[in-house]
N, CA and C atoms as an extended XYZ file, in Angstrom:
573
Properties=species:S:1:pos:R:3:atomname:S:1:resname:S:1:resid:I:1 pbc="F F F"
N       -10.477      -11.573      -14.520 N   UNK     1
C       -10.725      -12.513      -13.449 CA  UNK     1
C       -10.758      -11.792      -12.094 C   UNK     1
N        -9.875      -11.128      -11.862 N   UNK     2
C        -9.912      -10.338      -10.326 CA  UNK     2
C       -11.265       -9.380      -10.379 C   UNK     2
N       -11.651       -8.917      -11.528 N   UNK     3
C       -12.777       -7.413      -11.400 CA  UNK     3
C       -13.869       -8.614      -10.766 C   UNK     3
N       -13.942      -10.060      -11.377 N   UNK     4
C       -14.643      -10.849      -11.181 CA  UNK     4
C       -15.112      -11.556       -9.830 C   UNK     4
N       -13.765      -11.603       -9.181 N   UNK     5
C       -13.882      -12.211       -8.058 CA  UNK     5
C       -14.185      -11.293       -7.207 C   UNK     5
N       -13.588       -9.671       -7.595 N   UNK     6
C       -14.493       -8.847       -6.535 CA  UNK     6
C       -15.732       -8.311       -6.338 C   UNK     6
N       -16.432       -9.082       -7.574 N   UNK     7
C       -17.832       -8.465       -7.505 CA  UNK     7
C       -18.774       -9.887       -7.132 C   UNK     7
N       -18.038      -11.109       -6.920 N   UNK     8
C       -18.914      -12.222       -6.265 CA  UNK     8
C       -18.049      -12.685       -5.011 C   UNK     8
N       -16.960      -12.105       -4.034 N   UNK     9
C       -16.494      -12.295       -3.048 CA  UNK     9
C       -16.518      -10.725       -2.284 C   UNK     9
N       -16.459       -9.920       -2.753 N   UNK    10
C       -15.963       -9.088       -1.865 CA  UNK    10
C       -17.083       -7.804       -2.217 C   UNK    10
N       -18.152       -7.726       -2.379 N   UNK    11
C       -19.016       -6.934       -2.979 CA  UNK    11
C       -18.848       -6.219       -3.698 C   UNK    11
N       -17.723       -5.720       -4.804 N   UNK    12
C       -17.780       -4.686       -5.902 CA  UNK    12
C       -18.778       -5.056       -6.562 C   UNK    12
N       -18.797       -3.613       -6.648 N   UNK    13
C       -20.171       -3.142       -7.647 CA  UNK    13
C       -20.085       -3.329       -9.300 C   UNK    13
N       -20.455       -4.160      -10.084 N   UNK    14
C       -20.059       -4.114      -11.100 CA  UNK    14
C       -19.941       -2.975      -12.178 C   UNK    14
N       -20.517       -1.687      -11.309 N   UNK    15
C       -20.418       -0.440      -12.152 CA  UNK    15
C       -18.893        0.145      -11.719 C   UNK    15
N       -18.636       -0.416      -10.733 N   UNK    16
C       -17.240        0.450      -10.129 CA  UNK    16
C       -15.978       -0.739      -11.139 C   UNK    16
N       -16.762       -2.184      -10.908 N   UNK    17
C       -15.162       -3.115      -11.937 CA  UNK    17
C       -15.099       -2.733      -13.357 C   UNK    17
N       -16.212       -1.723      -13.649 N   UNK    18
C       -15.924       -1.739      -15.291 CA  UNK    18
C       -14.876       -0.192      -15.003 C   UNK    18
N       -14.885        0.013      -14.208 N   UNK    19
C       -13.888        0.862      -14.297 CA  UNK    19
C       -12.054        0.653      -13.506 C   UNK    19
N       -12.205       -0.582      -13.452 N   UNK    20
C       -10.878       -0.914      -12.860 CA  UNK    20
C        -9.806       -1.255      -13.635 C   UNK    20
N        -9.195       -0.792      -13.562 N   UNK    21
C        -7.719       -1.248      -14.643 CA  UNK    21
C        -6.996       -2.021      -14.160 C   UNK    21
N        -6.307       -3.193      -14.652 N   UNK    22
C        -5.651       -4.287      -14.296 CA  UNK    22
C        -4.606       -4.763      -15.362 C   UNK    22
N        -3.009       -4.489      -14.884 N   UNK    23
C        -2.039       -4.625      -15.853 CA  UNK    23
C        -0.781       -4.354      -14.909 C   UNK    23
N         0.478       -4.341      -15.406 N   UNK    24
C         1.554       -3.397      -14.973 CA  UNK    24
C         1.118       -2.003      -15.089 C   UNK    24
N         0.811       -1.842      -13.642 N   UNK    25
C         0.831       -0.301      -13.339 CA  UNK    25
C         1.873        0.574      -13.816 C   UNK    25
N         2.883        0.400      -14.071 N   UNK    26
C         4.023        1.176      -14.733 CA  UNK    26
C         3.847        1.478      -16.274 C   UNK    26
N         3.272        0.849      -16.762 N   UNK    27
C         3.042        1.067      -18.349 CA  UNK    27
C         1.732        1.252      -18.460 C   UNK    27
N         0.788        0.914      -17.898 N   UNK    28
C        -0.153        1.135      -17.938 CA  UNK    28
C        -0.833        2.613      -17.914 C   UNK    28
N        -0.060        3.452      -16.785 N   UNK    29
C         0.169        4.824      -16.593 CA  UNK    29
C         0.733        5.626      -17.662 C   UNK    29
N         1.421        4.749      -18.188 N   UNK    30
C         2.870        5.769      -18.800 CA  UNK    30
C         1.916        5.634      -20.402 C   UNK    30
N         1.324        4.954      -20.741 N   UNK    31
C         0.800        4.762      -22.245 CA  UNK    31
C        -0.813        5.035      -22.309 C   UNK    31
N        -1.247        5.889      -21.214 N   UNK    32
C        -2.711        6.373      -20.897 CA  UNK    32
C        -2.464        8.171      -20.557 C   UNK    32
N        -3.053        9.045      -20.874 N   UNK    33
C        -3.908       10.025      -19.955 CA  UNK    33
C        -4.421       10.281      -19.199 C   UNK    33
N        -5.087        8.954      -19.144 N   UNK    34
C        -6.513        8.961      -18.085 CA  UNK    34
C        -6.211        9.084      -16.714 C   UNK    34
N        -7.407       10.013      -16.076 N   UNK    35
C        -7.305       10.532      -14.481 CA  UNK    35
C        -8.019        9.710      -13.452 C   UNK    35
N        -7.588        9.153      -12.462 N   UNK    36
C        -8.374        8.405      -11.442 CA  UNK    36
C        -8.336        8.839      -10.231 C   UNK    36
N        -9.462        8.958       -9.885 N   UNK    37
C        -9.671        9.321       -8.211 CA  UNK    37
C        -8.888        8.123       -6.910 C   UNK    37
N        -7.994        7.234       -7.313 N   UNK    38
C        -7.684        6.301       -6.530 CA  UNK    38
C        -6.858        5.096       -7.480 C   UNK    38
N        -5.658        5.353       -7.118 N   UNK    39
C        -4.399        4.193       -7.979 CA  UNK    39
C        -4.339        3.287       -6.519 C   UNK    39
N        -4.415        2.264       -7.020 N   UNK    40
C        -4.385        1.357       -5.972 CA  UNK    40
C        -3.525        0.382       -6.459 C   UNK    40
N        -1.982        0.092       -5.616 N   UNK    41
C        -0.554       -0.619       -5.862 CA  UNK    41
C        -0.722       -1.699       -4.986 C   UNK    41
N        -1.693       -2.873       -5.091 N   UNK    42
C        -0.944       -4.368       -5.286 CA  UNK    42
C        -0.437       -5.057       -5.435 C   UNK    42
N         0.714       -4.879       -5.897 N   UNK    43
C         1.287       -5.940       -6.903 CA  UNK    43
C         2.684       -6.529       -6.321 C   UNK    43
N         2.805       -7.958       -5.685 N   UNK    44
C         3.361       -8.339       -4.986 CA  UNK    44
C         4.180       -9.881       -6.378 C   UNK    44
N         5.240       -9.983       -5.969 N   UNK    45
C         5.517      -11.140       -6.295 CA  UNK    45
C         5.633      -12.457       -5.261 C   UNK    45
N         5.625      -13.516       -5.176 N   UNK    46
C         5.393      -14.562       -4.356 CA  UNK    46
C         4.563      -14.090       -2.645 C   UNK    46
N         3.648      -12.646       -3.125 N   UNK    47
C         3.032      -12.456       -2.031 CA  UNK    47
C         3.809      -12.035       -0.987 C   UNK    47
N         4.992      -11.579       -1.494 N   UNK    48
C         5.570      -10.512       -0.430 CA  UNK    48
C         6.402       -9.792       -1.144 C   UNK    48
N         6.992       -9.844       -1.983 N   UNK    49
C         7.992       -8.876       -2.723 CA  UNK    49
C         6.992       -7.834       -3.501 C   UNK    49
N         7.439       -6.265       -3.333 N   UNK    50
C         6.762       -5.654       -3.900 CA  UNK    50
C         7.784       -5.149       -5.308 C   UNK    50
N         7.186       -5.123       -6.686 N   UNK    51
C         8.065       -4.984       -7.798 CA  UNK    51
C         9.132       -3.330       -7.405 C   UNK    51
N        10.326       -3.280       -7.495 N   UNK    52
C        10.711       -2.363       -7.101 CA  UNK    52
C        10.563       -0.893       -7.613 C   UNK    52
N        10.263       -1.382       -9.105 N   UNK    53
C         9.834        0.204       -9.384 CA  UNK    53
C         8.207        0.195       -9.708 C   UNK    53
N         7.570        0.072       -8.746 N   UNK    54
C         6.228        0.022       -7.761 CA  UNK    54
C         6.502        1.306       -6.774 C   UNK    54
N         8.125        1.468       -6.232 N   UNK    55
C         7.693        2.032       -5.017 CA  UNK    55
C         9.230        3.003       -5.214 C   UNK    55
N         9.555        3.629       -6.231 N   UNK    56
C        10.294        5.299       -6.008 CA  UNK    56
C         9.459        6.170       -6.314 C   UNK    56
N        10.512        7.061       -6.145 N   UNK    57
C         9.488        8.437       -6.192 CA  UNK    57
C         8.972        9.059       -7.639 C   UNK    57
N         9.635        8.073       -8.905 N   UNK    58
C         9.622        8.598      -10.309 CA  UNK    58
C         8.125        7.657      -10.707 C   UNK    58
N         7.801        6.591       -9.637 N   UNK    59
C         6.773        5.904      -10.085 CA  UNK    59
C         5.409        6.801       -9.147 C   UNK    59
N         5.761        7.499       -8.012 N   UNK    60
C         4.684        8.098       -7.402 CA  UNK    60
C         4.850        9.317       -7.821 C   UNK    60
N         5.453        9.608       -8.593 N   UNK    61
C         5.080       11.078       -9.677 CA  UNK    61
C         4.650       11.196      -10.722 C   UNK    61
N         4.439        9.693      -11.144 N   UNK    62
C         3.882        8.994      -12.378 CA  UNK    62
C         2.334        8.922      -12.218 C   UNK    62
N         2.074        8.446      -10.741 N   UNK    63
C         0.664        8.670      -10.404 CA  UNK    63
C         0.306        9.729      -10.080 C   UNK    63
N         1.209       10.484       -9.506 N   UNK    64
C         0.950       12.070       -9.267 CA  UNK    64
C        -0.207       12.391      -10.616 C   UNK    64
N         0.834       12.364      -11.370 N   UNK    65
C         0.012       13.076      -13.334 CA  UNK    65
C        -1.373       12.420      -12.796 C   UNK    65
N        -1.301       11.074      -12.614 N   UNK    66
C        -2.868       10.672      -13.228 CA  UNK    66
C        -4.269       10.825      -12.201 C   UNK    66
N        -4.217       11.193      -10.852 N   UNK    67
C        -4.627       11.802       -9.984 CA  UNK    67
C        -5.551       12.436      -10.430 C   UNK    67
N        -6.635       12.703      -10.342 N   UNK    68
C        -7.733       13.947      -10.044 CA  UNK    68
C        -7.503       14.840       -9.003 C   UNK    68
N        -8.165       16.294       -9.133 N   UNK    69
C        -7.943       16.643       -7.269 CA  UNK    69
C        -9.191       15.466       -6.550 C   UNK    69
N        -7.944       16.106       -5.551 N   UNK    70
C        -8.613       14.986       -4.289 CA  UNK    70
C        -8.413       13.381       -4.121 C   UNK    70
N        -7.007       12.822       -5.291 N   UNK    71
C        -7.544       11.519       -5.447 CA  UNK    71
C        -6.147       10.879       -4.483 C   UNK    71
N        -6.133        9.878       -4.409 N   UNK    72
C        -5.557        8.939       -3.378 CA  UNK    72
C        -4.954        7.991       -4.358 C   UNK    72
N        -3.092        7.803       -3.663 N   UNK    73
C        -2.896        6.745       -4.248 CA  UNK    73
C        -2.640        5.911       -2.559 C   UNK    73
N        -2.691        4.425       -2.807 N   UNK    74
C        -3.139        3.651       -1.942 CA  UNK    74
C        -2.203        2.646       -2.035 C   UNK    74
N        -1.612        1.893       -1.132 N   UNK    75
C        -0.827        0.320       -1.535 CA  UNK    75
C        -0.620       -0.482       -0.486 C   UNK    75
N        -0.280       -1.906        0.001 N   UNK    76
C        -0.303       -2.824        0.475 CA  UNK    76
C         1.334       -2.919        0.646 C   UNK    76
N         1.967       -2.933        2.144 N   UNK    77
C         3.256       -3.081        2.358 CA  UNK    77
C         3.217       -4.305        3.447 C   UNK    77
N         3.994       -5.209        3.418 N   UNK    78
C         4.187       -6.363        4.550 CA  UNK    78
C         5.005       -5.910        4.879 C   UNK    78
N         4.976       -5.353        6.502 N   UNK    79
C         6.207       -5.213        7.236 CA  UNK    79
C         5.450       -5.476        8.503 C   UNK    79
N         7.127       -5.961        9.652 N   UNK    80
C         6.538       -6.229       10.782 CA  UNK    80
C         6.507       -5.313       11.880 C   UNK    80
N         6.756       -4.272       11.193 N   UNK    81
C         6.310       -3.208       12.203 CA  UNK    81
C         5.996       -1.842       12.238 C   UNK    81
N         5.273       -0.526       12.348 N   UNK    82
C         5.560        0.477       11.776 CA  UNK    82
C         7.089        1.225       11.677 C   UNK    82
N         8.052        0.590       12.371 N   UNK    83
C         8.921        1.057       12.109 CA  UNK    83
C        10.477        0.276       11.940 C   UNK    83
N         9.802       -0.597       10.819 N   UNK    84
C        10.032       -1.761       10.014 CA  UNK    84
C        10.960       -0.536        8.823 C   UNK    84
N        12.321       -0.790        8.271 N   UNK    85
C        12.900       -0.183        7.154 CA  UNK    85
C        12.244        0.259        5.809 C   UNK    85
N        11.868       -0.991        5.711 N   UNK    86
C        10.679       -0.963        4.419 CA  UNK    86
C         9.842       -0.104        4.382 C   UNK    86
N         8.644        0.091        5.588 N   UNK    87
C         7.913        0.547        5.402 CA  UNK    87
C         8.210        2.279        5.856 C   UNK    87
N         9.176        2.413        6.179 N   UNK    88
C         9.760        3.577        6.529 CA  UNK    88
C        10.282        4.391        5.059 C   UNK    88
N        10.836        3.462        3.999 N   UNK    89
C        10.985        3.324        3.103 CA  UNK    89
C        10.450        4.191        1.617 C   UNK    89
N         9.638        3.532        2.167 N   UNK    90
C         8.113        3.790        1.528 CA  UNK    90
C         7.355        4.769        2.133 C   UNK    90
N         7.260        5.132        2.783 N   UNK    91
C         6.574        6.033        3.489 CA  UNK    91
C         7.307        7.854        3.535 C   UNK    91
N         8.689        7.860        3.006 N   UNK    92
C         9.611        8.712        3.235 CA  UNK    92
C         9.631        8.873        1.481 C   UNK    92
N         9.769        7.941        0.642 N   UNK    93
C         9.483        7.908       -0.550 CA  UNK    93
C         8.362        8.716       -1.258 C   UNK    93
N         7.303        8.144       -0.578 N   UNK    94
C         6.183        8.552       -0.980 CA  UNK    94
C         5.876        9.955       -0.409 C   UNK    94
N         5.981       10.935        0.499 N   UNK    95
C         6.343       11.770        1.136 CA  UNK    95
C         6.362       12.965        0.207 C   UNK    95
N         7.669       12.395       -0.657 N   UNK    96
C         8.694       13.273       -1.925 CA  UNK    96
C         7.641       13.987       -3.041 C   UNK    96
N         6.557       12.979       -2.838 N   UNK    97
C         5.679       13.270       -3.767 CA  UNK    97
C         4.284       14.134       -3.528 C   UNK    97
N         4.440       13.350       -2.538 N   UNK    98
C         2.514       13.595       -1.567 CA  UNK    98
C         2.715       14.223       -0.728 C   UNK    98
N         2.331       15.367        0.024 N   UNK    99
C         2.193       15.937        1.428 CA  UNK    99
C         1.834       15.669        2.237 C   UNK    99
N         0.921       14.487        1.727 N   UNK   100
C        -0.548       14.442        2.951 CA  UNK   100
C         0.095       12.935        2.733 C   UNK   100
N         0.600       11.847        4.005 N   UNK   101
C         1.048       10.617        3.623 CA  UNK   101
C         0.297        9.472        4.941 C   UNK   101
N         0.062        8.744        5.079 N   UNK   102
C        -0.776        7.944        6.369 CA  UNK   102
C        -0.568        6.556        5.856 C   UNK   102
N        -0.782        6.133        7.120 N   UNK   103
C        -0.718        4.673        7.602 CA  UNK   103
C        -1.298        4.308        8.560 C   UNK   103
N        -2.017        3.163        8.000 N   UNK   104
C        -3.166        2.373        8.991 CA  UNK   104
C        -2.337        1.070        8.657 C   UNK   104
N        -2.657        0.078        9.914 N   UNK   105
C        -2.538       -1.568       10.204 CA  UNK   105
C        -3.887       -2.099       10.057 C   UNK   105
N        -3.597       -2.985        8.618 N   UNK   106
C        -4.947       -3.406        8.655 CA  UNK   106
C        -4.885       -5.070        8.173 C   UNK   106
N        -5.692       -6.087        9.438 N   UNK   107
C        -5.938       -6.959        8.944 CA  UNK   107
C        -4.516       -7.793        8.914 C   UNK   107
N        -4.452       -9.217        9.752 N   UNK   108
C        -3.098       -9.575        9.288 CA  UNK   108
C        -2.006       -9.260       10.243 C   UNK   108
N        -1.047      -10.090       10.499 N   UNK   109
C        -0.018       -9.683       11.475 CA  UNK   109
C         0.892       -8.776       10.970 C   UNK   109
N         1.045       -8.626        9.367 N   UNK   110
C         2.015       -7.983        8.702 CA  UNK   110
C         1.428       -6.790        7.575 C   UNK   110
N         0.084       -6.392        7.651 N   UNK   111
C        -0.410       -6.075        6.485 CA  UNK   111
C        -0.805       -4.643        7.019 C   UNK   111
N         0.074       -3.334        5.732 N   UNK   112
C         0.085       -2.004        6.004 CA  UNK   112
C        -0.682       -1.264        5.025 C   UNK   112
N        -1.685       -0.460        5.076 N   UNK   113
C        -2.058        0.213        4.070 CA  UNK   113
C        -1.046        1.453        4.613 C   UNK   113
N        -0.783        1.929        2.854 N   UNK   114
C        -0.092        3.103        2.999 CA  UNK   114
C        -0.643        4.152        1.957 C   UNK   114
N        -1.280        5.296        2.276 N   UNK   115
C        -1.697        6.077        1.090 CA  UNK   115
C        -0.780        7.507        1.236 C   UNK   115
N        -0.883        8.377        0.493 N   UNK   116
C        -0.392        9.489       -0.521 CA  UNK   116
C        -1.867       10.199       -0.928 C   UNK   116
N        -1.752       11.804       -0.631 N   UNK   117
C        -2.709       12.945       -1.383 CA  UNK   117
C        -1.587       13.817       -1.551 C   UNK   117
N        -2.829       14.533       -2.063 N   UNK   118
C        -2.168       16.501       -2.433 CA  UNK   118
C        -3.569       17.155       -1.075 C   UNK   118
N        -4.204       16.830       -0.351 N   UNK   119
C        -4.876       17.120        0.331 CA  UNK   119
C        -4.797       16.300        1.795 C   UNK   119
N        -5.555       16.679        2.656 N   UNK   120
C        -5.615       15.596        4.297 CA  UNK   120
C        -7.160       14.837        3.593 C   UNK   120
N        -6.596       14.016        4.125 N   UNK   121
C        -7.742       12.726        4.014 CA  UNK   121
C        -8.264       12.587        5.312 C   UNK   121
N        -9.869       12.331        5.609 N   UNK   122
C        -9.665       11.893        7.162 CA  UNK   122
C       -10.853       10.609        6.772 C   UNK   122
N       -10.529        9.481        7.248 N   UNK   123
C       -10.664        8.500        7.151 CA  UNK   123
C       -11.835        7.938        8.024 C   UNK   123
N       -12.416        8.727        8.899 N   UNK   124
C       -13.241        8.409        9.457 CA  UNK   124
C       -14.784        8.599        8.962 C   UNK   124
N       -14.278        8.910        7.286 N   UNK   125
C       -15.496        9.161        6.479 CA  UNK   125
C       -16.119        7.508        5.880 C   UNK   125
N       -15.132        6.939        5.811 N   UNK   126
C       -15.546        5.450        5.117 CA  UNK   126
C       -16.850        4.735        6.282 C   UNK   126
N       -16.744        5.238        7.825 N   UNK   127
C       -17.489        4.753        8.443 CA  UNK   127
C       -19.078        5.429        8.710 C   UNK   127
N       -19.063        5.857        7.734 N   UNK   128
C       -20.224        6.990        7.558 CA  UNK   128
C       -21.536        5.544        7.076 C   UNK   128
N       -22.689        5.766        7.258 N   UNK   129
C       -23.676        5.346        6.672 CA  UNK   129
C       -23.642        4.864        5.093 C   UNK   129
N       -23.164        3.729        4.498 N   UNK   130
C       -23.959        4.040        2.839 CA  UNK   130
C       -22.445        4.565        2.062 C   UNK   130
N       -21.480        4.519        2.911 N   UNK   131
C       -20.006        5.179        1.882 CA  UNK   131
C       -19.357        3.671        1.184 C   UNK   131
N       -19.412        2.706        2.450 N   UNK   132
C       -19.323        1.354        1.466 CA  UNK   132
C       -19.996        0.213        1.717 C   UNK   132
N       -19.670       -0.557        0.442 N   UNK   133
C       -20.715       -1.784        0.975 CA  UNK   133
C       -20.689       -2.452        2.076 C   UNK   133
N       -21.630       -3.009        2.266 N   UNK   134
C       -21.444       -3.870        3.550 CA  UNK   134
C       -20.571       -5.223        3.715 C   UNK   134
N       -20.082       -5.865        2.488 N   UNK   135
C       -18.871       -6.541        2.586 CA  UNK   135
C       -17.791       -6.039        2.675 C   UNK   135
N       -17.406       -4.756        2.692 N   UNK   136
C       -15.816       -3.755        2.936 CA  UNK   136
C       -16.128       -2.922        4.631 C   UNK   136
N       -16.933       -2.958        5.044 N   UNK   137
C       -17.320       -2.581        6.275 CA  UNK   137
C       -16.359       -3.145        7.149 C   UNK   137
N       -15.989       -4.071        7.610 N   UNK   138
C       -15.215       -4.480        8.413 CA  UNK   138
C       -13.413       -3.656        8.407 C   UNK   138
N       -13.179       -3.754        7.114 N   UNK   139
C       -12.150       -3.850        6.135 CA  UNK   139
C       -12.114       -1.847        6.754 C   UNK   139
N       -13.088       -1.229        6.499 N   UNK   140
C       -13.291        0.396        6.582 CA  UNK   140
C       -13.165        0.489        8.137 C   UNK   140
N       -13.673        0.079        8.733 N   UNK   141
C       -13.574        0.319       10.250 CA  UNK   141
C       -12.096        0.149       10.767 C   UNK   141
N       -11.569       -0.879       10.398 N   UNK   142
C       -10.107       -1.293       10.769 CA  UNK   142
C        -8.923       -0.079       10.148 C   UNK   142
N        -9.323        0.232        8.735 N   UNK   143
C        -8.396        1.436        8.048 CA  UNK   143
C        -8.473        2.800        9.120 C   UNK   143
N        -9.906        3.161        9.061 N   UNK   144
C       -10.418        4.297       10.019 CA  UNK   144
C        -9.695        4.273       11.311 C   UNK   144
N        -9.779        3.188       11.844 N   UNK   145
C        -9.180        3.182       12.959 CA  UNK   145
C        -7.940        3.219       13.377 C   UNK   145
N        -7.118        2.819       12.486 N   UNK   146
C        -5.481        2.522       12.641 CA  UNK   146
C        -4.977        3.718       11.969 C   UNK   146
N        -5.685        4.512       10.838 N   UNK   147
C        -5.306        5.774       10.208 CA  UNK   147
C        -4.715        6.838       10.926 C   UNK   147
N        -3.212        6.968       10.538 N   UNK   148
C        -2.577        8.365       11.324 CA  UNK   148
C        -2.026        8.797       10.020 C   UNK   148
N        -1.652        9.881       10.180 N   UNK   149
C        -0.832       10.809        9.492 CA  UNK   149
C         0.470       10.249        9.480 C   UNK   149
N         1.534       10.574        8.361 N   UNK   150
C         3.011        9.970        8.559 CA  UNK   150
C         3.563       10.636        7.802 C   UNK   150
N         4.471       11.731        8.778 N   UNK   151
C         5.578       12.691        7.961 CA  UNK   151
C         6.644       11.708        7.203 C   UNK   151
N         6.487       10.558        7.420 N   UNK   152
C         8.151       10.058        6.790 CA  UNK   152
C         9.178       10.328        7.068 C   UNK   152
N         9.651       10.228        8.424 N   UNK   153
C        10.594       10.221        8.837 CA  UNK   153
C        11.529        9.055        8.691 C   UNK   153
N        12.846        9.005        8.555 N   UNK   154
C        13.183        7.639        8.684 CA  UNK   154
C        13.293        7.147        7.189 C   UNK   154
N        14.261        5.668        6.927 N   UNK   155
C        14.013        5.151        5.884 CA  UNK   155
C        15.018        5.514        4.582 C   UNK   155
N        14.783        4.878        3.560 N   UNK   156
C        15.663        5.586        2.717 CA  UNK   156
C        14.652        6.088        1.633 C   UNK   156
N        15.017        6.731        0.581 N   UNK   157
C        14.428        7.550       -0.435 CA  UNK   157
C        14.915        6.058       -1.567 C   UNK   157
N        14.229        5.868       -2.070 N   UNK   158
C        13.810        5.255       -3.108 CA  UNK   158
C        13.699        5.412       -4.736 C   UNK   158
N        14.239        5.316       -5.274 N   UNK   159
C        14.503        6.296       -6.850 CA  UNK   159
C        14.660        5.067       -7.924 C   UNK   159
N        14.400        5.105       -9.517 N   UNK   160
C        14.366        4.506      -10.296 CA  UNK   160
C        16.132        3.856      -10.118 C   UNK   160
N        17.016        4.874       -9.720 N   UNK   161
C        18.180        4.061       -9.798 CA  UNK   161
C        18.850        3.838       -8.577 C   UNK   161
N        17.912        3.577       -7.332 N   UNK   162
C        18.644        2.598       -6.190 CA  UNK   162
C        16.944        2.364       -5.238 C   UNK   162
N        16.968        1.652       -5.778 N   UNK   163
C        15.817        1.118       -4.698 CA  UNK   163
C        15.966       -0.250       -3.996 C   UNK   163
N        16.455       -0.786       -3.549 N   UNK   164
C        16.604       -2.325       -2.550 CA  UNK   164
C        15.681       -2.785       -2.159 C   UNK   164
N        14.563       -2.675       -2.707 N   UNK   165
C        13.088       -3.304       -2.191 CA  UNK   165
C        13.533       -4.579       -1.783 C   UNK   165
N        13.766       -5.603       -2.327 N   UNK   166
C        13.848       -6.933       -2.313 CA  UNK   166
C        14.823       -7.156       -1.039 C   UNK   166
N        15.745       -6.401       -1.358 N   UNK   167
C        16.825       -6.251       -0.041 CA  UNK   167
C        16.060       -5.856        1.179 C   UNK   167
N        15.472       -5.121        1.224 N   UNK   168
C        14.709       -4.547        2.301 CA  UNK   168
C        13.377       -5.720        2.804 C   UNK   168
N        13.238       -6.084        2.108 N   UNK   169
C        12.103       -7.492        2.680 CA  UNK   169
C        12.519       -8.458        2.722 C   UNK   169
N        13.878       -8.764        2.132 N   UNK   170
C        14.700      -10.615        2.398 CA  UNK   170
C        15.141       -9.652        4.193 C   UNK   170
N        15.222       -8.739        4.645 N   UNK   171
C        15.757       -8.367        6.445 CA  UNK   171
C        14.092       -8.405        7.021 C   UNK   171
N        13.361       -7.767        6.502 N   UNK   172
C        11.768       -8.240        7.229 CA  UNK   172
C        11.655       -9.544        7.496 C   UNK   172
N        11.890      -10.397        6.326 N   UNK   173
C        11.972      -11.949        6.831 CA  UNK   173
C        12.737      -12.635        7.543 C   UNK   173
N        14.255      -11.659        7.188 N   UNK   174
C        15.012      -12.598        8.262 CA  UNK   174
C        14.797      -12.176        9.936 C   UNK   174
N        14.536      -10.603        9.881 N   UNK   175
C        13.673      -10.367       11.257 CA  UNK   175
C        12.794      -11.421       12.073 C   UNK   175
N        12.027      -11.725       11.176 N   UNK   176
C        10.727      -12.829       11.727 CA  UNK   176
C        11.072      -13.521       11.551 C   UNK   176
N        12.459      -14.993       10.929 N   UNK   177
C        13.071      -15.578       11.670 CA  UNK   177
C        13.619      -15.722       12.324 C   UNK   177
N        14.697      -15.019       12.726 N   UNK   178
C        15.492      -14.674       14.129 CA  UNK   178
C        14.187      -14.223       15.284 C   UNK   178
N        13.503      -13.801       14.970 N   UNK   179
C        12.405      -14.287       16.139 CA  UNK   179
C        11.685      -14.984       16.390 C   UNK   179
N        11.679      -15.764       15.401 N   UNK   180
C        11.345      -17.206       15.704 CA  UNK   180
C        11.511      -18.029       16.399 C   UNK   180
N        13.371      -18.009       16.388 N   UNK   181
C        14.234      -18.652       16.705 CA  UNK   181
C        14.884      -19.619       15.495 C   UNK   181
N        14.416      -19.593       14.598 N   UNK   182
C        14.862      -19.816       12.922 CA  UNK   182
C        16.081      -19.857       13.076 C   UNK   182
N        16.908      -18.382       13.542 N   UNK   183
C        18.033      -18.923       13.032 CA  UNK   183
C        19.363      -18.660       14.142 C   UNK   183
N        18.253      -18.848       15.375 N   UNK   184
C        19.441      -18.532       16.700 CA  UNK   184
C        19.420      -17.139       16.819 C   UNK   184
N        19.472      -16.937       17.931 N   UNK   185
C        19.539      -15.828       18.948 CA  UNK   185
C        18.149      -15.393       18.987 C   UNK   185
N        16.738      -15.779       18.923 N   UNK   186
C        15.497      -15.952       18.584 CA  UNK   186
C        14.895      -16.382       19.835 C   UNK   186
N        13.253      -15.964       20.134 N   UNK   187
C        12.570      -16.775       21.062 CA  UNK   187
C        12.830      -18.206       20.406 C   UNK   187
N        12.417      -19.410       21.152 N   UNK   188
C        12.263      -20.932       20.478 CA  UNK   188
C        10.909      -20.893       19.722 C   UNK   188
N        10.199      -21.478       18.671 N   UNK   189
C         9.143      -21.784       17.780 CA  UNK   189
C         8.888      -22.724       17.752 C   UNK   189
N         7.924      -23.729       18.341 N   UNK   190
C         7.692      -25.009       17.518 CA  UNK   190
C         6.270      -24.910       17.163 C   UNK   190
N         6.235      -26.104       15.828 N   UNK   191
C         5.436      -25.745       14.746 CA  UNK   191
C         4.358      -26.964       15.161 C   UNK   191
């Protein structure tokens, strides 16, 4: 259903969805060989929790293996700020693994792309002529543009046996209620 909806909403190419894999990324990896130029980590529960072992360093060494040279792993973090715990988190995590680590704001008051190489990426290639379709164009300009480099400073390290993801995004939320004014000591909000 998703390879589906991205090839009649969002222009995938139906030669690129027959090659998309769609499952628990964690097993999915772990019970394959196969090498991809680009792991791409979605996978949110109620649209903001990211599954926690999604994001240590034993799961981005997991993609490490399945990598091609040159390939990119990629993922979607809600935080409200770049220097939001979480995404510091994650970014210091991912680090452990990848050399080459960046972050763009893309789209959304809360929405972070965060990628990982074994190489520098420079991002100002997606805005090239003919690199993507013209329904991801918007989507490429905004990455390109917000794209920096990120040593990972900050944050905690993340591991199969202490990761607080969930902990770390129930304080993102309570952040953006207390600034709300949600829950006192907050600007006021009315709805």
């Amino acid at each position: 259903m998703v390879k589906r909806l991205g090839e009649r909403f969002r222009g995938l190419p139906p030669a690129l969805a027959a090659d998309i894999q769609v499952g628990d990324g964690r097993v999915l990896l772990a019970a394959t060989h196969a090498r991809y130029d680009i792991v791409i980590v979605d996978a949110h529960a109620s649209e903001v929790y990211i599954p926690f072992d999604l994001a240590t360093r034993q799961f981005f060494a997991l993609v490490r293996r399945h990598l091609r040279p040159g390939g990119i792993v990629a993922l979607n973090v809600n935080a409200l700020s770049p220097h939001s715990l979480l995404l510091r988190s994650i970014v210091r995590t991912l680090r452990t693994v990848f050399p080459y680590t960046y972050v763009a704001k893309v789209g959304g008051e809360f929405n972070y792309l965060v990628c990982g190489s074994l190489a520098p990426v420079d991002a100002r290639v997606l805005t090239l002529p003919g690199r993507v379709s013209p329904a991801l164009r918007p989507l490429a300009r905004r990455v390109a543009a917000g794209w920096r480099a990120d040593a990972g400073s900050g944050g905690w390290l993340l591991t199969d046996n202490r990761a607080p993801v969930d902990y770390l995004t129930n304080r993102e939320i309570l952040h953006r209620a207390e600034r709300l004014g949600y829950l006192g000591g907050g600007a006021t909000h009315s709805a």
